[in-house]
C-alpha positions in Angstrom: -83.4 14.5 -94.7 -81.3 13.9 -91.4 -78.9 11.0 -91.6 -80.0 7.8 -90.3 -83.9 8.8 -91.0 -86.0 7.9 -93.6 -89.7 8.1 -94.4 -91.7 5.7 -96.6 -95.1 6.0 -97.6 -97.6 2.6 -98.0 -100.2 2.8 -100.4 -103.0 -0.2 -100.0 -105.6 0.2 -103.5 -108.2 -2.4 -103.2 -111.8 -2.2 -104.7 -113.5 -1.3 -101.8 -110.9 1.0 -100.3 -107.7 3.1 -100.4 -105.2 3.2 -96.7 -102.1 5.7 -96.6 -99.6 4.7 -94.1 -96.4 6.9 -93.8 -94.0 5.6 -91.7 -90.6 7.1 -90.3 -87.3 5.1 -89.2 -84.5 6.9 -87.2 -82.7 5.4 -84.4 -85.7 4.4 -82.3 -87.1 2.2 -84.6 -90.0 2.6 -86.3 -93.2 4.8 -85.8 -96.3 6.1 -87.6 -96.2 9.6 -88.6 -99.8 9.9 -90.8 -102.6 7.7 -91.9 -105.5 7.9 -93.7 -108.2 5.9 -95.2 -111.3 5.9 -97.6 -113.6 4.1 -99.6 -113.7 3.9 -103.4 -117.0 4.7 -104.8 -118.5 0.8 -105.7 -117.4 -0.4 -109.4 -114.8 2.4 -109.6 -112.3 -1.2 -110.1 -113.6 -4.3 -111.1 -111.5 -7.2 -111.3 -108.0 -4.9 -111.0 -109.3 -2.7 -113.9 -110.1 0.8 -112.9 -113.1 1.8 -114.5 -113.7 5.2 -112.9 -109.9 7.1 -112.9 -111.3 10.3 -112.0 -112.9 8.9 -108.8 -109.9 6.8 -107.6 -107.3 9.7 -108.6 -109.5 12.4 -106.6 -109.8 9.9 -103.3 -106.2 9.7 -103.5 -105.9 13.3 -104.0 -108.4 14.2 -100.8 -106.6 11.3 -98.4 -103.2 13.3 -99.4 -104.6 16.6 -98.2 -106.6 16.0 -95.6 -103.5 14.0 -94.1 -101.0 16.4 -95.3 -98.7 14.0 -96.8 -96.6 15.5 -99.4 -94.8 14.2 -103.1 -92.8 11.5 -101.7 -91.5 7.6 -103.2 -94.2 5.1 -101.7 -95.3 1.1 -102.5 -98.2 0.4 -103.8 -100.3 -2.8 -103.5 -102.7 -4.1 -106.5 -106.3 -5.3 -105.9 -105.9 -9.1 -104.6 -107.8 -10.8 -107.4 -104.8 -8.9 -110.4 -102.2 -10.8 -108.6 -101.5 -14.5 -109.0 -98.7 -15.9 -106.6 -97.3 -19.5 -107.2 -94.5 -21.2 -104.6 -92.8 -23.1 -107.5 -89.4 -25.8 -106.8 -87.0 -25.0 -109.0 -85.7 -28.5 -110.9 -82.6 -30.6 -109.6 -80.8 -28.9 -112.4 -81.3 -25.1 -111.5 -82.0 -23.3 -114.8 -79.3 -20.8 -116.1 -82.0 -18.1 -116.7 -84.4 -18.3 -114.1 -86.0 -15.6 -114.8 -87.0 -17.1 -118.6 -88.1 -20.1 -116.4 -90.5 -18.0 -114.3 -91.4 -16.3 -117.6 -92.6 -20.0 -119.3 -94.3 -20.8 -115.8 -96.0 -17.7 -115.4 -97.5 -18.3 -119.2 -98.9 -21.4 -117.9 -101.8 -19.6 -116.1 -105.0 -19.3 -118.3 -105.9 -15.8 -116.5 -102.7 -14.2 -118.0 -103.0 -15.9 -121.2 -102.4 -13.7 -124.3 -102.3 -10.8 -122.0 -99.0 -8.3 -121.4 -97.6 -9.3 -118.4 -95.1 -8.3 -115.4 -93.6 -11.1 -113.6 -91.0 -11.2 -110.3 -89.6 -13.6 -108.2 -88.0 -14.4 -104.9 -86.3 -17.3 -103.9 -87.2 -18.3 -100.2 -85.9 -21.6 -97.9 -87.7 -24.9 -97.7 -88.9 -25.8 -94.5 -88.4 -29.8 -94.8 -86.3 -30.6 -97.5 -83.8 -27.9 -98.4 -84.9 -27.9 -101.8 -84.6 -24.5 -104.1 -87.6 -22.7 -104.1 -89.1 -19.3 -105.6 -92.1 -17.2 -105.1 -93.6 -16.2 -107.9 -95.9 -12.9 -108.8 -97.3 -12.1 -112.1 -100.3 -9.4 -113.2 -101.3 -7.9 -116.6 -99.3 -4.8 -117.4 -102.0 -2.8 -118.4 -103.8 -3.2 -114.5 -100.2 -1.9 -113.0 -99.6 1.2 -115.7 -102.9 2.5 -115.2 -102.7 2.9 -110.9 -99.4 3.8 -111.2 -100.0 6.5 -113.7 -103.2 7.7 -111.2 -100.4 7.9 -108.1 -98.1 9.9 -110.5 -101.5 12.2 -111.0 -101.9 12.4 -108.0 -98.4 13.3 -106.6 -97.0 9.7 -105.7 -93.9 8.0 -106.8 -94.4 4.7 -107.2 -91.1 2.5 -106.6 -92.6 -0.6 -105.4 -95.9 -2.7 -106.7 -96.4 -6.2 -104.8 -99.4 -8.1 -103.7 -101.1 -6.9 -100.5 -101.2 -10.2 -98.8 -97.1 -9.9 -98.9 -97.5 -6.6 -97.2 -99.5 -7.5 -94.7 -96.9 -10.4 -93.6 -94.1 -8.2 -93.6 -96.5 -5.8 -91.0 -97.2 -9.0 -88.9 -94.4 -10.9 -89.0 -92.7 -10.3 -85.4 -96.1 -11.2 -83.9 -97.7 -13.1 -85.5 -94.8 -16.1 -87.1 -91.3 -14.9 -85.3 -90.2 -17.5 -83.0 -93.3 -19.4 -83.5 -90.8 -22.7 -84.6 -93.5 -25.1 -82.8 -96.6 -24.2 -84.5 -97.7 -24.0 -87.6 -99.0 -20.9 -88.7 -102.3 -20.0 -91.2 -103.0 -16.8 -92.2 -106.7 -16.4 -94.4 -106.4 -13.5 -96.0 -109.4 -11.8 -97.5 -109.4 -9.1 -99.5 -112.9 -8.3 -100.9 -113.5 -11.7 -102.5 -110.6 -13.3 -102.8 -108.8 -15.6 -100.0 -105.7 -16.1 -99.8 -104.1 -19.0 -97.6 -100.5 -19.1 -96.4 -98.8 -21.5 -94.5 -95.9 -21.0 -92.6 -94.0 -24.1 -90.9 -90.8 -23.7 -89.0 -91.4 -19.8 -89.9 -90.8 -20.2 -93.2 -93.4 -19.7 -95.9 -94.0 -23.3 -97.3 -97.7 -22.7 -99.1 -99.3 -20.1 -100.8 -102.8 -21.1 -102.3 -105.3 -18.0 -103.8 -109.1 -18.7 -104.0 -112.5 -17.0 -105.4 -115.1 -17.0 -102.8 -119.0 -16.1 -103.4 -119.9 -12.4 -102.3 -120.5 -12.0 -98.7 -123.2 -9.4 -98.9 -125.2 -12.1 -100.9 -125.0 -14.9 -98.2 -122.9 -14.4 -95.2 -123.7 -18.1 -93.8 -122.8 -19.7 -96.6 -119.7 -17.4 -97.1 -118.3 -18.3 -93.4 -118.8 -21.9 -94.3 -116.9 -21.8 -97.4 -114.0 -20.0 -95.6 -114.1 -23.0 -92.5 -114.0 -25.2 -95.9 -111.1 -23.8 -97.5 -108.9 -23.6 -94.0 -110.2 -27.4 -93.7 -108.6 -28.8 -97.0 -105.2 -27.0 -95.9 -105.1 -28.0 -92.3 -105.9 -31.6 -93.3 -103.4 -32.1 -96.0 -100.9 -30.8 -93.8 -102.2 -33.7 -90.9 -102.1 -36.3 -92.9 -98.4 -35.6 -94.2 -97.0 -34.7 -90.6 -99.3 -36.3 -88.3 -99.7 -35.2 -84.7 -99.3 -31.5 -85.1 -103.6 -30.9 -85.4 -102.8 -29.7 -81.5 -100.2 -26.6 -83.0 -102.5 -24.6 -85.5 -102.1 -20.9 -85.5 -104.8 -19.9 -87.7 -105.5 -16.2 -88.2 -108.4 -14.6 -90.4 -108.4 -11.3 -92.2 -111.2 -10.0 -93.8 -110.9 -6.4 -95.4 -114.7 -6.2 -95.6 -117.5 -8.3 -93.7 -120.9 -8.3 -93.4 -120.9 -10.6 -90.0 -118.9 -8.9 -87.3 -115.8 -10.5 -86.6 -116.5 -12.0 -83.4 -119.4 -14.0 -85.1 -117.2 -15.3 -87.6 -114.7 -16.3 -85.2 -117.2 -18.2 -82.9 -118.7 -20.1 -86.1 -114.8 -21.3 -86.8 -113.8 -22.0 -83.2 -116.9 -24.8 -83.3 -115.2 -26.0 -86.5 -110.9 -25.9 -85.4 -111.7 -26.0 -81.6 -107.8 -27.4 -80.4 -106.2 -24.1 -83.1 -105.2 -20.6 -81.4 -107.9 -18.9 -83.8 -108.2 -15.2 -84.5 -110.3 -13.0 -86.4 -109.5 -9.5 -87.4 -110.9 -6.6 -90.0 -109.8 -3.8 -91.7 -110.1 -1.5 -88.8 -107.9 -3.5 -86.3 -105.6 -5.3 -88.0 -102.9 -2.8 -87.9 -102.7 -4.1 -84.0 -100.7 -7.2 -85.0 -97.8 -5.0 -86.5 -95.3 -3.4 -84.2 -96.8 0.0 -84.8 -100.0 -1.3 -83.2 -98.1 -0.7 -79.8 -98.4 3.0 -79.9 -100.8 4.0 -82.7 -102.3 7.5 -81.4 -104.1 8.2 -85.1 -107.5 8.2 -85.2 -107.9 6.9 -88.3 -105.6 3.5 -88.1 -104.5 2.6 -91.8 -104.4 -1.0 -92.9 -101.9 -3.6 -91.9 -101.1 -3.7 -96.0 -100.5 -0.2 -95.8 -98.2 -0.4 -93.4 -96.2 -3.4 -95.1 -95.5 -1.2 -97.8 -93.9 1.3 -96.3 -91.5 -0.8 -94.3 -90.5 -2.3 -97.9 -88.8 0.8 -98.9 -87.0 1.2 -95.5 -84.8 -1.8 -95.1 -86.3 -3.5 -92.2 -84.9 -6.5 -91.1 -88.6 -7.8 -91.7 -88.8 -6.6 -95.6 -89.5 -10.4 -96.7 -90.4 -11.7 -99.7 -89.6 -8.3 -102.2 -91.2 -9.1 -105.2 -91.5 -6.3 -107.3 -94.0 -6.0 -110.1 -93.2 -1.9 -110.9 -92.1 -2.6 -115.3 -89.1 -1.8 -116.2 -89.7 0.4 -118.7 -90.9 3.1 -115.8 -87.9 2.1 -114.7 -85.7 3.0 -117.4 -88.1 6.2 -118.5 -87.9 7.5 -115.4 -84.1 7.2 -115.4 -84.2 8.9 -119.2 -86.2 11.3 -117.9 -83.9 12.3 -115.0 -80.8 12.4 -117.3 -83.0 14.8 -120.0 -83.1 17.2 -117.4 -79.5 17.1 -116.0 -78.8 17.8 -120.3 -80.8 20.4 -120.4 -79.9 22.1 -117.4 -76.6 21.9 -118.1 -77.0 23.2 -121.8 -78.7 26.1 -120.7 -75.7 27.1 -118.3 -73.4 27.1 -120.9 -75.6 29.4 -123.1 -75.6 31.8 -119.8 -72.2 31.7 -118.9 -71.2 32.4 -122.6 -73.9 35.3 -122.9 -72.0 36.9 -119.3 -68.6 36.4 -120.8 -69.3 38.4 -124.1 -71.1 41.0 -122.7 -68.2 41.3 -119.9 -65.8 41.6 -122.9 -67.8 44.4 -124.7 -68.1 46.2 -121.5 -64.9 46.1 -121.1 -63.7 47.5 -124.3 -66.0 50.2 -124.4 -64.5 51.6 -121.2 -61.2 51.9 -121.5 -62.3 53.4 -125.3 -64.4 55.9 -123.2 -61.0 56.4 -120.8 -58.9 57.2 -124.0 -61.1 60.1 -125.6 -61.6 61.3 -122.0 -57.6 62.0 -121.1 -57.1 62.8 -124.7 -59.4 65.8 -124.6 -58.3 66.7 -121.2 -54.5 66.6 -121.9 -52.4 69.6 -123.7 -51.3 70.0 -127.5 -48.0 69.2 -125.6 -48.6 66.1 -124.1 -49.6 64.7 -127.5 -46.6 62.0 -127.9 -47.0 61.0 -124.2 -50.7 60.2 -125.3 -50.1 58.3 -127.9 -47.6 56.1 -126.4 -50.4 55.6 -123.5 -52.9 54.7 -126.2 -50.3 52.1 -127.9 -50.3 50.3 -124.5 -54.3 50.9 -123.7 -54.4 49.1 -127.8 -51.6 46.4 -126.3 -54.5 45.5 -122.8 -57.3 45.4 -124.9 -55.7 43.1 -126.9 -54.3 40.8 -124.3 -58.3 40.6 -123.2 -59.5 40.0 -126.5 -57.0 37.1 -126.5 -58.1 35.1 -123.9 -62.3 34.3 -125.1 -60.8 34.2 -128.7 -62.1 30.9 -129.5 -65.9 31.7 -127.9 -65.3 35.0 -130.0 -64.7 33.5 -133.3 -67.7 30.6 -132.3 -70.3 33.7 -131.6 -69.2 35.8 -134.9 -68.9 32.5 -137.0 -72.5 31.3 -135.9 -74.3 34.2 -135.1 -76.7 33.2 -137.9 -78.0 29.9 -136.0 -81.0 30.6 -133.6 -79.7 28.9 -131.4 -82.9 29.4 -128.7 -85.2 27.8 -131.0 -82.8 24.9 -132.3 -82.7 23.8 -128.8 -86.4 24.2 -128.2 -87.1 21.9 -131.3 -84.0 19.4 -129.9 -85.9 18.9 -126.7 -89.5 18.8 -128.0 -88.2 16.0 -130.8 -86.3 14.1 -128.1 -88.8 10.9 -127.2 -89.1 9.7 -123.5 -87.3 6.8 -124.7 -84.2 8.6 -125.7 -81.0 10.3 -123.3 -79.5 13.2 -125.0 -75.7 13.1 -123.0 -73.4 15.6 -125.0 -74.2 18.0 -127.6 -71.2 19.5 -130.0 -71.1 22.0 -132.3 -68.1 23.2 -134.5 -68.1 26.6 -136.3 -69.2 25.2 -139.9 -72.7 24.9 -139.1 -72.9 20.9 -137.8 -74.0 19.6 -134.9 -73.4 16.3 -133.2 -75.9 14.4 -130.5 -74.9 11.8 -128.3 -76.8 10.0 -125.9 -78.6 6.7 -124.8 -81.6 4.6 -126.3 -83.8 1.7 -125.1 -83.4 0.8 -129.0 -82.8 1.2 -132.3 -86.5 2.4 -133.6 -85.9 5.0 -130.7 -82.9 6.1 -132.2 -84.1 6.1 -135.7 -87.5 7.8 -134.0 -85.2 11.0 -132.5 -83.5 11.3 -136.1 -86.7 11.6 -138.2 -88.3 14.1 -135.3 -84.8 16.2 -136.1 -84.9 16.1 -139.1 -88.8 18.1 -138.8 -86.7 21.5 -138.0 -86.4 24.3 -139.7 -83.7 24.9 -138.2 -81.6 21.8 -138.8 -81.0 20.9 -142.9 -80.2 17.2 -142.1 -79.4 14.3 -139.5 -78.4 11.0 -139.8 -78.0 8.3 -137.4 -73.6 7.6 -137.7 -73.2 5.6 -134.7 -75.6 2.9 -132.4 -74.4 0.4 -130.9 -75.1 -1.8 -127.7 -73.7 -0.2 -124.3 -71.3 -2.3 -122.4 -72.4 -1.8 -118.8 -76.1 -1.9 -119.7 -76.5 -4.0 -122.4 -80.5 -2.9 -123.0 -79.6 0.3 -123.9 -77.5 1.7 -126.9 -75.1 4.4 -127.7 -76.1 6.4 -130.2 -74.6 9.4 -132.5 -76.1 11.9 -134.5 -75.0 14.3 -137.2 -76.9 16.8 -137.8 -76.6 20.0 -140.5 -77.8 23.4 -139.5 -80.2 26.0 -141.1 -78.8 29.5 -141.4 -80.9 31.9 -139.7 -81.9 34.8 -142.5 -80.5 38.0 -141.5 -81.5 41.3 -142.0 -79.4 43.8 -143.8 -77.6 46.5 -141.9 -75.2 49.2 -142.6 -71.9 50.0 -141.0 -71.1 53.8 -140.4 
């Protein structure tokens, strides 16, 4: 990758549909490289539960190739109605642990209740009172491991996991709330059946309020009525506490799937909020109220959401509001996972280089013993002594290279009975994902030591009994775990571990 470029892919999962946005930043800003999009087969997710894996992982698979877009880190969105998203003031006396303090508030909600959850926050301005606020994001754990391990499937990295309606601000903001100080500004966001309303004043986000709506394929009347009733109760409240500003209403509608066109809906709601700047966009053309809307050339434009995403991971000045709700134990496997393979590597170039060295050696011995016999059966009876004293100083060389590898020599002749190939296979198939192996030492009298990381204690105490399954290793104990300094939810651990002999078959010596 060329300095000062990036790319980023967007990934916008909702139950009706999946978008692929890749985006690239360079020097000249920002600019749409591929796109893609495609319905999910109806009640493959329900309610942010997949229910059909195979179908969502193969229409992620077939977006990929038919687009072309390779293994790459992207940001994925969850369905609308996983999410919950609370604007919450902190207390006069800010908490010391905020993030126990989002934890308590989060429990609060009766959807998440008794559920496994992932929670994140952001702390944003107030747009009167300068008060401390957060934004607040929570969804059940089980909903986020199961998309993210159909991207991984499917040749995604997931780094990133936020709400869409967060995406598609970041996608809009320079148009739609930049330098807008005057006005307020309402965005009704719909994805599938769920609404969600945000408010910015002064363009800052000041509410965020999510709501369940009736199908629209069941009654689309009654579901545009319900949406002019829902953008009602927020415009009002909001006239009644600063009155005068009915006049400076920015309201714009986003529906991800309707069964009135869009310019219906927006003629019913201009007949309902006839002094507000009203809009009314879809799926399809949404994407023209980010900046890549000024030159989109794809046939196939992806969703503003998508699009969102992507700018997340590149560090846009408009990368607002990054709640993340990725766990942190893909996190921290991930990162075990990395450092596994650095050991490994690294192990198995050691073997090789010590496998070159003593064969190098041997080599070498053998042909100056081939040089000796050679000049000794081409030389005279009389140049006998002269021989002999060449031979002393030949005996002297090889010597003086047998000097230099003595240690490795004495290590291979000392521990030739070890299999050492299948001791190392059975170290890495009894290492758990939750375990970091970072230095392995062994001294010639048949022990071993392993060093490394663990997210815990039962993972340490997990790796030990899995050891301890080998043929090839007698006994391990667990001498050593204790918390790490710099990343005090991991430990350092340090096992001692006795070696098998390898049983040898007798040979004779001539």
């Amino acid at each position: 990758m060329k300095t000062g470029t990036k790319t980023a892919l967007g990934v916008d999962i909702s139950q009706t549909h999946i978008s692929l946005a890749l985006l690239k930043k360079d020097s000249k800003g920002i600019r749409l490289i591929k796109a893609a999009r495609c319905p999910i087969p109806e009640g493959a997710i329900q309610e942010g539960n997949v229910k059909e894996p195979a179908a969502v992982l193969k229409a992620i698979r077939d977006l990929k190739a038919r687009s072309r877009i390779r293994e790459r880190a992207a940001a994925m969105s969850l369905p609308a109605d996983s999410v919950i998203m609370q604007i919450v003031d902190l207390p006069k006396q800010i908490p010391a642990n905020i993030g126990q303090f989002v934890q308590d508030e989060v429990k609060q909600y009766v959807a998440l209740s008794g559920e496994k959850i992932v929670s994140d926050y952001c702390a944003i301005p107030s747009a009167v009172d300068g008060n401390s606020r957060i934004l607040i994001a929570a969804a059940e754990r089980h909903k986020i491991a199961q998309l993210i391990k159909i991207c991984s499937r499917a040749g995604i990295n997931v780094e990133a996991v936020e709400q869409p309606a967060l995406a598609y601000i970041r996608a809009c903001y320079k148009r739609k709330i930049a330098g807008k100080l005057n006005h307020n500004i309402l965005l009704a966001l719909l994805f599938d059946n769920v609404l969600v309303l945000c408010v910015f004043r002064r363009q800052i986000l000041d509410l965020v309020r999510t709501k369940n709506l009736p199908a629209m394929k069941d009654n689309p009347q009654d579901f545009v009525n319900r949406l002019a009733e829902e953008i009602t109760d927020v415009t009002q409240s909001y006239d009644i506490e600063i009155p005068g500003e009915a006049e400076n209403w920015q309201i714009t509608v986003v529906a991800s799937q309707t069964a009135e066109p869009p310019e219906t809906i927006e003629q019913v709601l201009k007949t309902k909020f006839q002094d507000a700047d009203l809009q009314v966009r879809n799926l399809q053309d949404a994407y023209k109220d980010t900046l890549i809307g000024e030159n989109l050339t794809s046939q196939v434009p992806p969703s503003a959401a998508a699009i969102g995403l992507a700018m997340r991971l590149l560090s846009t000045e408009d990368s607002l509001f990054k709640v993340n709700l990725l766990p942190r134990e893909t996190i921290e496997i991930r990162s075990f996972k990395r450092h596994l393979l650095l050991t490994g590597n690294l192990v198995a170039v050691v073997l090789l280089i010590t496998i070159l060295i003593v064969h190098s050696l041997s080599a070498t011995i053998s042909k100056i013993n081939q040089n000796i016999q050679r000049k000794v059966q081409a030389q005279p009876p009389q140049a006998t002594s002269t021989l002999a004293n060449q031979e002393r100083l030949l005996e002297q060389q090889i010597q003086q290279l047998s000097e230099g590898p003595r240690v490795l020599g004495e290590l291979m002749s000392v521990r030739r009975d070890i299999g050492w190939a299948k001791l190392l296979n059975d170290i890495q198939n009894a290492a758990p994902g939750t375990v970091c192996i970072t230095k392995l030492i062994s001294t010639g009298n048949r022990t071993m030591t392993l060093e490394g990381l663990a997210t815990s204690y039962d993972a340490a105490n997990l790796f030990v009994s899995t050891l301890e399954k080998s043929e090839h290793i007698q006994s391990a104990s667990l001498t050593e775990a204790q918390k790490n300094e710099s990343q005090p939810r991991l430990i350092n651990y340090q096992i001692e571990c006795s070696l098998t002999p390898q049983k040898r078959k007798a040979s004779s010596v001539n």
